[in-house]
N, C-alpha and C positions, 0 to 999 in steps of 0.2 A: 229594764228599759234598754242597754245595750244589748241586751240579748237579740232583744224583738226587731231594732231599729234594721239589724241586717239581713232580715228576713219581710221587711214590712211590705213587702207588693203583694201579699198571700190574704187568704179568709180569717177573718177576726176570731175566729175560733183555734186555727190553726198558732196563729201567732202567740196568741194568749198561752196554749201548750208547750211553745220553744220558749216561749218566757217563764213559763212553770219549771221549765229543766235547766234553765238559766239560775233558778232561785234554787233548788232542787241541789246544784251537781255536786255542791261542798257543803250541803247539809249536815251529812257525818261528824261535820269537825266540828260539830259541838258534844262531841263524844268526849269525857274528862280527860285520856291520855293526849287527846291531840293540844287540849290547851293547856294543860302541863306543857307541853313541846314548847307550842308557837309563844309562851312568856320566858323560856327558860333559855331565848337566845343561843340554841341547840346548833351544831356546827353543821348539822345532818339536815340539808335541805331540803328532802322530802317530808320529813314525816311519819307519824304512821299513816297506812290505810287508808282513805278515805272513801274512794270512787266508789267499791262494788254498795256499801250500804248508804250512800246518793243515789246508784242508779235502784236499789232495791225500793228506796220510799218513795222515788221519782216513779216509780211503776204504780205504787198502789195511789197517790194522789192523780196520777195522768190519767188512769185509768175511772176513779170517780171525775173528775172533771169532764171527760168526755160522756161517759153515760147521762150527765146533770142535764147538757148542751143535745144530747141524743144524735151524740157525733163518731160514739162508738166505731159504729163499723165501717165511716167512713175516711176516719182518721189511726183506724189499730195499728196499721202498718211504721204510719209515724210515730204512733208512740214507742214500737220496737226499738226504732232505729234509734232515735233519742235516748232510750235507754242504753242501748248498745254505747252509744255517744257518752254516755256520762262515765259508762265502765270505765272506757276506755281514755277519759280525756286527759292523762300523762302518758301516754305508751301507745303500743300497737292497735291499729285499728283492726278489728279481730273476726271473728266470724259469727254470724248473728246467735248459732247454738252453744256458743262458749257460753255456762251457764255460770259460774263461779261465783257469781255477783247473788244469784238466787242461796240464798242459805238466811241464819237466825242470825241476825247482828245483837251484840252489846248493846242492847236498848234499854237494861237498868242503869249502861254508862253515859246513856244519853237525856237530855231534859226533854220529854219527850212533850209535855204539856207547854212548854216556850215554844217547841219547834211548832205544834197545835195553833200554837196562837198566831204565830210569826204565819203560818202558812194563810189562816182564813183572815188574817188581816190584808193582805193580798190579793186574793182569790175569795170574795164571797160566795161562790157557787159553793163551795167547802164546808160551811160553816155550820153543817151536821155531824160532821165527822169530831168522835172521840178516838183521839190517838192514844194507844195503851198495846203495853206488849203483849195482848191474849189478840188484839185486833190483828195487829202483824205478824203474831204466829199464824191466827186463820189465813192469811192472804197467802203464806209461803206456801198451803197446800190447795189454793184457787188459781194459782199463778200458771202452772204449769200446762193447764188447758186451757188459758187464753195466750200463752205462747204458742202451744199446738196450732189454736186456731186460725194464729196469724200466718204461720207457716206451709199450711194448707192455702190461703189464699195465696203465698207467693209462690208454691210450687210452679210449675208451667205445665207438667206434665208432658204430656206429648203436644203440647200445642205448640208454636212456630212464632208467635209474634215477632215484628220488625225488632231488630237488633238496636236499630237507631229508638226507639221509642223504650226500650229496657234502659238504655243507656239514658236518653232526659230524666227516669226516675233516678238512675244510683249518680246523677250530677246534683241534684236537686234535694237529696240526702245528703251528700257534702255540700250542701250551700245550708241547710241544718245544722251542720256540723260545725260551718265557718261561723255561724250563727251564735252557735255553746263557745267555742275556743276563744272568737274575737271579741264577745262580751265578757269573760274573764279575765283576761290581758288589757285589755283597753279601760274597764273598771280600775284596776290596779296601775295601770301607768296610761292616763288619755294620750292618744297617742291618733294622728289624722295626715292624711295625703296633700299632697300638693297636686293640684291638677293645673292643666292647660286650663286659659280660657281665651276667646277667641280674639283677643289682641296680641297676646302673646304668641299663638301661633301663628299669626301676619307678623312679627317679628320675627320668628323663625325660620318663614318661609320667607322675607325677603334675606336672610342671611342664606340661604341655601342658594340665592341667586346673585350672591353679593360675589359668594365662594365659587359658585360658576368663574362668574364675570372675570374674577381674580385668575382665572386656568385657564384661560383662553390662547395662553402661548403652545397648552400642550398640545402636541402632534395632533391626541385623537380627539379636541374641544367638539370641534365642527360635528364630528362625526356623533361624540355624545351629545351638544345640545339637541342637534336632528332628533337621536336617538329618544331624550327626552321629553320632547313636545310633541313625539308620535305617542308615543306611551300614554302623560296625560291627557291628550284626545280619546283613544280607548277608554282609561277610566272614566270618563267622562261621561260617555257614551252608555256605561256600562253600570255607574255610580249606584247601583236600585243591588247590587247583589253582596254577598257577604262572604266570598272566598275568590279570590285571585292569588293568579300566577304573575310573577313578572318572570320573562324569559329572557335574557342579552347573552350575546356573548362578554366572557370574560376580559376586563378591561373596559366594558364599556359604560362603566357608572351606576354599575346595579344597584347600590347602596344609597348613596345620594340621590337617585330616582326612589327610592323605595321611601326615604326621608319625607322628599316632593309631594306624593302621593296620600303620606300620612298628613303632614300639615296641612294638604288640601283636603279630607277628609273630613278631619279637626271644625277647619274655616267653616266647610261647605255644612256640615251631617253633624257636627256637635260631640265628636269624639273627645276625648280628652287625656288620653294617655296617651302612649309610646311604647310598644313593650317588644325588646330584640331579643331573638332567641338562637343560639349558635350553638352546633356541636363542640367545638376545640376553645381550648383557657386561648387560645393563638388568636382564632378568630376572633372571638368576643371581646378581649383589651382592645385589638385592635379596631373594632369598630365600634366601641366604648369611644376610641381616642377621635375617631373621623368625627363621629357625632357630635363630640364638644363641640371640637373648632368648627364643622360647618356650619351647625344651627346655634353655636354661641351662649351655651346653655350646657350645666353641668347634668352630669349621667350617673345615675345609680347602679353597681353591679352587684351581682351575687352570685359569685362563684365560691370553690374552695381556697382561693387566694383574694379574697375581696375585702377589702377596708374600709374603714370611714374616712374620707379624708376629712380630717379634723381641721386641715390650713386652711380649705376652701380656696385656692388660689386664683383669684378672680383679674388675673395681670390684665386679661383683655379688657374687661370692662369690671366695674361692678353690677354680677348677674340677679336676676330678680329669684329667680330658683333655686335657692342653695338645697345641698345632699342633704339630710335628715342626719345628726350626731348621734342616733343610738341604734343597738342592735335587733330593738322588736322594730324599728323604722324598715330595719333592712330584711326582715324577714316577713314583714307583712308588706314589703316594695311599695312603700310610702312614699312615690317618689311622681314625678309627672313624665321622667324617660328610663326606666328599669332595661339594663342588659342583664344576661342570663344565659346559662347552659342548658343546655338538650332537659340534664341529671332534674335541674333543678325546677324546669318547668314540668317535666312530669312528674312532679312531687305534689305541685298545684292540681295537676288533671287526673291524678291518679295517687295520691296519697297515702302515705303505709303507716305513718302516726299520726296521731291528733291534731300534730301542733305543727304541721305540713299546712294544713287547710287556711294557716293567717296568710300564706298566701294570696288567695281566695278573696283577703278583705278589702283591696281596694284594685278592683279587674276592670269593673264594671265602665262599660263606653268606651275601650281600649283598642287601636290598632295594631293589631300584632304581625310581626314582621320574625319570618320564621326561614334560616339561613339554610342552604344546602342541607335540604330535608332529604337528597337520596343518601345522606348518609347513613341513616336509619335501618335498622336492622329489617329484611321486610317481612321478616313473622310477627315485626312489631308497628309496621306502619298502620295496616287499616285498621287495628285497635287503636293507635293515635288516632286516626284521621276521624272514629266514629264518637269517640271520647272529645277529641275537640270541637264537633259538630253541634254536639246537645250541650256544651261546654259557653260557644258561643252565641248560639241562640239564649242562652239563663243568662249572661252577663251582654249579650251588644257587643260583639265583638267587630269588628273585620279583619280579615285573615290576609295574609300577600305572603308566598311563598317562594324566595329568591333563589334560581342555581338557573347554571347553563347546563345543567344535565337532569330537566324535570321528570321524577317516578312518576307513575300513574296513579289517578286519584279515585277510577272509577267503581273499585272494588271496596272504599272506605268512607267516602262521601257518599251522600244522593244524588248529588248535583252534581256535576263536573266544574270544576268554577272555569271563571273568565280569564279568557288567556292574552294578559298582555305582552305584547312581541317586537320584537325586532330582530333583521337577520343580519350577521354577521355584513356587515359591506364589501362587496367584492372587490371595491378600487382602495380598499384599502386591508388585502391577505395582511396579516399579522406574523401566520406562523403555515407550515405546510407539516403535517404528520407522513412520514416515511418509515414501511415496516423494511427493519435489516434481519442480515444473518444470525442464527447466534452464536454468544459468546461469550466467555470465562471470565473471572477478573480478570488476568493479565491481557486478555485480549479488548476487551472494553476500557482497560485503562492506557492502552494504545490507541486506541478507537480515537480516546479522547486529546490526547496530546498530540495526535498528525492534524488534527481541525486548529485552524486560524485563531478560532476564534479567541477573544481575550475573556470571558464570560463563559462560563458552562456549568453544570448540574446533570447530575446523575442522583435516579428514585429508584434504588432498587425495593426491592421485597421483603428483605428480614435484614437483621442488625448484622449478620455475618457477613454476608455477601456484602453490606455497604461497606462493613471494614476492611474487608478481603482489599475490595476495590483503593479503598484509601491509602493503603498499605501500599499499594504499587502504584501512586501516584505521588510519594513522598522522596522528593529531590530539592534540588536549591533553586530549579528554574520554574518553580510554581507556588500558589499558594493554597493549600488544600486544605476545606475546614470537613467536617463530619458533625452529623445532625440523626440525631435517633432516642428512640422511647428510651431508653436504660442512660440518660441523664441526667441528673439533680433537676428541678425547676431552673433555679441558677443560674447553671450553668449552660442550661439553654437557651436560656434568654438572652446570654451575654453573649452568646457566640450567635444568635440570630442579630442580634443588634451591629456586631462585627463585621456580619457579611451583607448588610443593609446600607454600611456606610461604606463600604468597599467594592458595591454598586453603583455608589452614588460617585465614586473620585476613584474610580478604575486604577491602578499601577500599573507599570512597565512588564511587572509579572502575569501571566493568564491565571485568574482565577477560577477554583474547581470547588465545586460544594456537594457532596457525595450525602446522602442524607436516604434513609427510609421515607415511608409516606407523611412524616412529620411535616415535610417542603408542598405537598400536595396543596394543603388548601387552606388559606386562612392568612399563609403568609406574603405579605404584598411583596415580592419580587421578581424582577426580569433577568433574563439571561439570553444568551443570544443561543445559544444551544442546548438542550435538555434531553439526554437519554432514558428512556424510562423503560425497567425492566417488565417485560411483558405481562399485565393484569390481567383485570375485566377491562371494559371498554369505558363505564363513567369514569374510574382511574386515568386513566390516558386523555380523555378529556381535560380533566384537573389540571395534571400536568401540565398539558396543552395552556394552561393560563397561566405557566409560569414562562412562557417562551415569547419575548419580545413584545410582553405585555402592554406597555406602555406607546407600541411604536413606535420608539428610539429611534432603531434602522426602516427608514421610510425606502432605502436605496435595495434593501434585500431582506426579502423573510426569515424569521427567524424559525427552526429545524425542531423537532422533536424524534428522536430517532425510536421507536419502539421496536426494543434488544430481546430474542426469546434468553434467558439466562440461567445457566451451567454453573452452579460453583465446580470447583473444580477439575470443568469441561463435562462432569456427568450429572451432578442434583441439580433437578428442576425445582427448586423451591419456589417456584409459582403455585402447587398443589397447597404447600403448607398454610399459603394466606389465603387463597381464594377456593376455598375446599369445594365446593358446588362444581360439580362437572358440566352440569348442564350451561352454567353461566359462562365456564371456561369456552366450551364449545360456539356459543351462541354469540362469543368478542370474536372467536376465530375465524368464522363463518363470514362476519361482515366486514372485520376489518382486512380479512386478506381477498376481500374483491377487488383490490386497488394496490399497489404497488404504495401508492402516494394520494392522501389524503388533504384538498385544501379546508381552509379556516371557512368557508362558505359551506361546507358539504357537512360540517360538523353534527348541526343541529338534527337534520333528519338521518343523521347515519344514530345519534344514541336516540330516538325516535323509533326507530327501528328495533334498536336494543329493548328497551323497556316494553314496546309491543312482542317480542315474541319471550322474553323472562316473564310476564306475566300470563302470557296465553298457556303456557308450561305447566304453569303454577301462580294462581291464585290470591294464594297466600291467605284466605279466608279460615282457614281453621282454626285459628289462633282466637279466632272473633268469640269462639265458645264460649270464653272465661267471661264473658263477658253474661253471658244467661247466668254462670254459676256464681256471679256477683250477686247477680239481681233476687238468686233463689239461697242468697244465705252470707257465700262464702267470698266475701270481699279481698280475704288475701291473694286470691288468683288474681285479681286485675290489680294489686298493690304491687306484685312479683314485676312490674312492667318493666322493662330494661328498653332506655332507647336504642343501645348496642351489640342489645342479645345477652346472653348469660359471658360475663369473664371468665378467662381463666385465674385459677385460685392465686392471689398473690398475697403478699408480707410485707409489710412497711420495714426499709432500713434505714436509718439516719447517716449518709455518708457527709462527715467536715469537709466540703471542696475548699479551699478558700483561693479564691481570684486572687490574679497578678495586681501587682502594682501599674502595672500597663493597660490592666484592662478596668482599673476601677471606673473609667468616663464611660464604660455600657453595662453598667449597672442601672438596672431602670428605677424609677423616681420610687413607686411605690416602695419596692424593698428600701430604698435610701428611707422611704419616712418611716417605714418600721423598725429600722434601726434608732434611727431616734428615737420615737418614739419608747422603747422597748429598752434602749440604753447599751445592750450586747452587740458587741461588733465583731466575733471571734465564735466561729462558732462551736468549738470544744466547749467554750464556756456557755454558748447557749445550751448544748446539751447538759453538762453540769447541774445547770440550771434546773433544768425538764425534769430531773431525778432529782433534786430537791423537795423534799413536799410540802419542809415548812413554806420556801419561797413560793411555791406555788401554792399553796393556801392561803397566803398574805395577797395575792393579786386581787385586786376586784373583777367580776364578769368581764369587760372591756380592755382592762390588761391582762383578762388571763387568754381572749381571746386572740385579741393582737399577738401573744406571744405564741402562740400554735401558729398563727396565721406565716409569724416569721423563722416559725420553727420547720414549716411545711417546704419551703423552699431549696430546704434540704434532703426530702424525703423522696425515695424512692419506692416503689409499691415492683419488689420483683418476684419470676417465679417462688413457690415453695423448695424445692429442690435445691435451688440455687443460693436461695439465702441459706439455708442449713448447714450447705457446704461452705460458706465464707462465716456465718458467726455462732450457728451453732445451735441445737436447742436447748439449752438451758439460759442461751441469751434470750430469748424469747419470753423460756416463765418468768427470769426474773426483772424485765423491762420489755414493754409491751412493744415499745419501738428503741430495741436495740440498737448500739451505735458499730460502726465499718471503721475497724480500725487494720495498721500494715499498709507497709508505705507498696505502691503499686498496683495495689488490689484494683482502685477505682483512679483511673489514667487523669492528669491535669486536664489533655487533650481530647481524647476521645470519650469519657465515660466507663460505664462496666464494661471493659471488653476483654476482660483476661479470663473468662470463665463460662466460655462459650460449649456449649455443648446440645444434644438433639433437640431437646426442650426451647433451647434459641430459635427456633425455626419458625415458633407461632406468635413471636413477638418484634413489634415493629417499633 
C-alpha cells in the first residue's frame, strides 16, 4: 500500500506491479543468514546481501503477473526498470545492463514455500505458481532473452525522437523509483509533510505586506512597491503558464516579490509548497533568514550545514508550521517552505543513489523559486532546463527563475516562459560602471586609498591577487578585512557578519573589504565604491549590486570601477578563472563600447551578452546523455554537476578558534551546535572525530549533528597543496586529517602562506 499510494494517478495494472516490487524488494531476507543478523542485534548495519535476489524473484513473479493481465508487452520496460530499482535500492543507481542481480541465489536458504504463500495471498493472479528451486534455476536461463527484448525496444537506433519526450520517460521512472524508496522508509518510520493550505497562505501573504508596509522609510520603498504591483499585474495577466522569469534590478525586491508571487499562486491555483533553490550556503541562509521574518513562518533547509532546529524559537509569535524534528523529514523536505542548494536539488532531478529520490516524496503542487540560475555551468544548463521541464509537468509545478543577469532559455525549454520586468529606474541611477586603466596591487591599492570614500570593496579573481591587494592596504589609517574560498566555514562567516555591522555603524576609519568572487552574490551588502577585477560581463553585473545597493547616497552614485588586473604588473589572471576566450572577448566587445556605463543600460547590455555566448554556442551537445539514459545508461545523466566538473580537492580539518572579541558574530546555528554537541574547543572536537568508541556510542542524530559541527571546520583544498602541509600518510591514516603549526593557517586571512601556480584556479 505505500508503495502504490505514490504512484496512484497510473493504470491499475501498472500500479499493482510497483506494489509487487514494493512487496518483492526485501524478499531475500528471509534467507536464514539474514535473520541470524537482524535478531543478533549485529553492530553492522547493513547486513548481508539482500537486493540482487529481490530483484531476481521480482523479475520472475512481475513477469507472470503481467503475462496473467496480457500487459506483457505493454508494461516490460517497467518491469526492467523496477527491477533495476530493487538492485539498486541501497546504493548507486546503475545502468540497466549491470546484470549481477541475474545469478542462482541461496534458495535451499530460503523458505521458499512461505515466500509462495506470502506472494499469492497478495496477488491472486499468481496462484498457479509453484515456487521451487528447479523453477528458478529455469527462469535464470529464460531471463536473458526477455532482458534482450526489452532492450531492443529501447534502443533508438538512428531514430531522433524529441529529447523532451525521452526525458518525461526517465522522470516517470524515477517517480517509480520514489514510489520503491518512499514506501520502504515511510513503512518503517510514517513520516508526512506539512503543506500550505489556503488560509495560511493569506496569512502569509498579508505578512509579506505587513513587511512592506514596515520599510517604507527605505530610500528605494516607492520605487520597489511600483516595482512590485507592475510585476503582480503581469503574473496576472499571464497566470495560465508554468515557467517564468522575474527580471529587477538588484536591490529592487526580487525575493520578496518572488515570495508575493508564490502565496498568490498558493491563494489563486492551489499550490501548496514553497521550494527555494540557490547556488551559494551564503545565499540560501540568507534567504532562509528573509523568509522567516517576512512571511512569519519557519523554513526548512538542506544544505551541507543544515540542522534541526530542535528550539523552534517561535519569539515572534507562536507559528502554526513548526520544522519537522528528524532527519528522513529533512531529507524527503517534509516541510511547507524547503530551501536548498543548486548540489541538492539536482539530486531530486537527477539522482545517482536510491535514496536521493525521497526527495521526490512530497514535490508535488510546489512553486519553485530557482536563484541566479546564470550561475550554472552552461554545458549544464539545457539538461537542467529539459530535466526540469518533464520534471514539472509529473509533479504541478511552477517554475520563477530570479537574477538581474537572465541566461537564455530557448535551447532547453519548449517554451520560452513569461517574462516578468522592470527596468532599472532612471530617476533613481544607483551605481554608474566605469572601465579604468590597468593595474598591479600596489597600484589598485592606491587606486583605493586617494577615493574619499568611507566604504569600498575590491573582487578580485583568485586568492592571490586579493591578498597581494590586502597586503598593501594594511596600515593604522584603515580597516581592511579579506574574504576568499580557502577559509574555514567559521571563519567566514564571522568575518562576513563583521563587515555587515561595520556597514551598518561606519567608523572614523575608511573601510576596505578585498574578497574573491565570494562578495559577488548572495551577500546583502553596499558600498559606496567597488573595484572589480576584469571578468565576464554577468560578473560585473554582480558586482554592480554590491555598489550603493540600498541607495543610501540618494546625493551621488555610487562607482564600480572595472580594473584589467596585473599581478605583479604582468599575470593576467583573468585567463585562469574565465578560461573561455570566446566569452572573454564577447564582455570586451561590449563593455568597451562606452567609457561609462549607467544602472539603466544594464539590462540590455548583458541582453546582449547571452544573445551573442549563445549564438557561438549552443550548448546542446551535452543534451546526448540524456538519449543514453533513456537507452540504458542512467549514470550519464546522474554525472550532473550544477557547476561543471571540480577540481580534485581533500578535506583538511584546520582548529581556527575565534577571538574573544569576536565571539558576538558567531552565528546562532553554530552557537546551537555547540550546545547541542557539548564541544566547545575544537582540538577536542577533533579528538573526538578519531574516537570510534565515542563515535559509535552517538545515535544517527548526534552523530549527525557532530559532523554537521565538525564541517565548520573543514576545508576542501587543492591535492597538492594539502600533501605539502600534512602529508600523505595523514590521509591513509585519517580520512580528514587535522592542520597542525602555528602560522600555516593565518587568524586573519586564512590559507595564505602556501600560494603557488595551482592558486590561480581557485576563488
Amino acid at each position: 500500500e505505500y508503495t502504490e499510494k505514490w504512484v496512484k494517478n497510473n493504470d491499475e495494472v501498472l500500479i499493482k506491479l510497483i506494489g509487487l516490487a514494493g512487496v518483492c524488494h526485501d524478499i531475500a531476507k528471509s534467507h536464514k543468514d539474514w535473520q541470524v543478523y537482524i535478531n543478533s542485534n549485529s553492530a553492522d548495519t547493513r547486513g548481508p546481501t539482500h537486493a540482487p535476489a529481490s530483484a531476481f524473484l521480482f523479475s520472475f513473479f512481475g513477469y507472470k503477473f503481467l503475462k496473467v493481465h496480457d500487459k506483457w508487452e505493454k508494461y516490460r520496460i517497467y518491469w526492467f526498470w523496477l527491477i533495476r530499482d530493487i538492485a539498486d535500492h541501497h546504493g548507486t543507481l546503475k545502468r540497466l545492463l549491470d546484470d549481477y542481480w541475474i545469478r542462482t541465489g541461496e534458495w535451499d536458504a530460503m523458505d521458499l514455500d512461505g515466500i509462495n504463500h506470502f506472494i499469492q495471498g497478495q496477488y491472486l493472479e499468481l496462484k498457479d505458481i509453484k515456487l521451487s528451486e528447479e523453477l528458478l534455476d529455469d527462469w535464470l536461463f529464460q531471463i536473458d532473452d526477455l532482458l534482450e527484448e526489452v532492450m531492443d525496444e529501447l534502443d533508438l537506433g538512428y531514430d531522433s525522437p524529441p529529447l523532451l519526450q525521452l526525458m518525461k520517460q526517465l522522470q516517470l521512472w524515477r517517480n517509480l523509483t520514489t514510489g520503491l524508496i518512499a514506501g520502504d522508509r515511510f513503512d518503517v518510520k510514517s513520516t508526512d509533510t506539512i503543506w500550505f493550505d489556503k488560509e495560511e497562505l493569506l496569512r502569509c501573504d498579508n505578512s509579506i505586506d505587513e513587511f512592506c508596509q514596515a520599510n517604507m522609510h527605505h530610500p528605494l520603498a516607492l520605487v520597489r512597491a511600483h516595482a512590485q504591483k507592475e510585476i503582480m499585474q503581469q503574473m496576472q495577466e499571464n497566470s495560465y503558464e508554468r515557467f517564468f522569469t522575474l527580471e529587477m534590478p538588484t536591490g529592487y525586491g526580487k525575493t520578496i516579490t518572488s515570495l508575493k508571487l508564490a502565496a498568490w499562486l498558493g491563494i489563486q491555483k492551489g499550490y501548496r509548497k514553497i521550494i527555494y533553490v540557490a547556488p551559494y550556503l551564503s545565499i540560501l541562509e540568507q534567504t532562509g533568514s528573509v523568509i522567516e521574518e517576512v512571511m512569519d513562518i519557519d523554513v526548512l533547509e538542506h544544505h551541507s550545514l543544515a540542522i534541526l532546529d530542535k528550539t523552534n524559537d517561535t519569539s515572534s509569535r507562536e507559528r502554526e508550521q513548526r520544522i519537522p524534528r528528524d532527519y528522513l523529514a529533512m531529507e524527503s523536505w517534509a516541510h511547507s517552505v524547503v530551501c536548498m542548494s543548486f548540489q541538492q536539488w539536482a539530486k531530486a532531478l537527477f539522482p545517482q543513489r536510491a535514496q536521493d529520490v525521497l526527495r521526490r516524496a512530497f514535490l508535488r503542487d510546489s512553486v519553485v523559486i530557482i536563484d541566479e540560475p546564470q550561475i550554472f555551468n552552461p554545458n549544464s544548463w539545457n539538461v537542467f532546463l529539459c530535466g526540469l521541464e518533464a520534471l514539472a509537468e509529473l509533479y504541478n509545478f511552477r517554475v520563477i527563475f530570479l537574477s538581474a543577469t537572465m541566461p537564455p532559455f530557448k535551447y532547453g525549454l519548449s517554451k520560452s516562459p513569461i517574462k516578468l520586468s522592470v527596468q532599472a529606474s532612471v530617476k533613481h541611477e544607483r551605481y554608474k560602471i566605469v572601465n579604468c586603466e590597468k593595474m598591479d596591487e600596489v597600484e589598485l591599492a592606491q587606486f583605493l586609498k586617494k577615493k574619499e570614500y568611507k566604504t569600498q570593496a575590491a573582487i578580485l579573481n583568485t586568492i592571490e591577487d586579493a591578498f597581494r591587494v590586502y597586503c598593501e592596504l594594511q596600515n593604522d589609517d584603515c580597516e581592511p578585512h579579506l574574504l576568499h574560498g580557502l577559509m574555514v566555514p567559521l571563519h567566514k562567516k564571522v568575518e562576513i557578519n563583521k563587515i555587515k555591522a561595520k556597514l551598518k555603524k561606519p567608523s572614523q576609519k575608511p573601510l576596505y573589504v578585498i574578497s574573491t568572487q565570494v562578495l559577488e552574490a548572495g551577500v546583502d551588502v553596499s558600498f559606496e565604491h567597488v573595484v572589480r577585477s576584469l571578468p565576464v560581463l554577468p560578473s560585473i553585473i554582480q558586482a554592480a549590486g554590491r555598489v550603493n545597493r540600498h541607495f543610501e547616497s540618494e546625493a551621488q552614485q555610487g562607482i564600480l570601477s572595472v580594473v584589467p588586473f596585473y599581478r605583479g604588473g604582468e599575470k593576467n589572471t583573468r585567463n585562469s578563472i574565465y578560461k573561455s576566450k570566446s566569452l572573454r572577448d564577447i564582455t570586451d566587445q561590449l563593455l568597451y563600447e562606452k567609457d561609462v556605463w549607467l544602472e539603466s543600460e544594464v539590462l540590455s547590455l548583458i541582453q546582449r551578452y547571452y544573445e551573442k555566448m549563445f549564438k557561438q554556442n549552443t550548448y546542446e551537445a551535452q543534451k546526448k546523455v540524456i538519449r543514453e539514459a533513456y537507452e540504458g545508461n542512467w549514470g550519464e545523466l546522474a554525472k550532473f554537476e550544477p557547476f561543471g566538473q571540480d577540481y580534485l580537492k581533500v578535506p583538511l580539518f584546520v582548529p581556527w578558534q575565534v577571538r574573544n572579541e569576536d565571539l558576538k558574530w558567531l552565528p546562532p546555528k553554530f552557537l546551537q551546535l555547540h550546545r547541542e554537541v557539548g564541544i566547545f574547543n575544537p582540538e577536542i572536537l577533533y579528538e573526538r572525530y578519531r574516537d570510534k568508541c565515542f563515535m559509535s556510542s552517538l545515535s544517527f542524530e548526534e552523530r549527525k549533528n557532530f559532523m554537521i559541527l565538525f564541517h565548520y571546520y573543514v576545508l576542501n583544498i587543492p591535492v597538492k597543496l594539502a600533501l605539502k602541509m600534512v602529508g600523505k600518510e595523514d590521509y591513509l591514516q585519517n580520512r580528514i586529517p587535522i592542520l597542525f603549526g602555528d602560522g600555516v593557517y593565518d587568524q586573519n586571512t586564512g590559507l595564505t602562506t602556501h600560494f603557488s601556480e595551482e592558486h590561480n584556479i581557485f576563488i
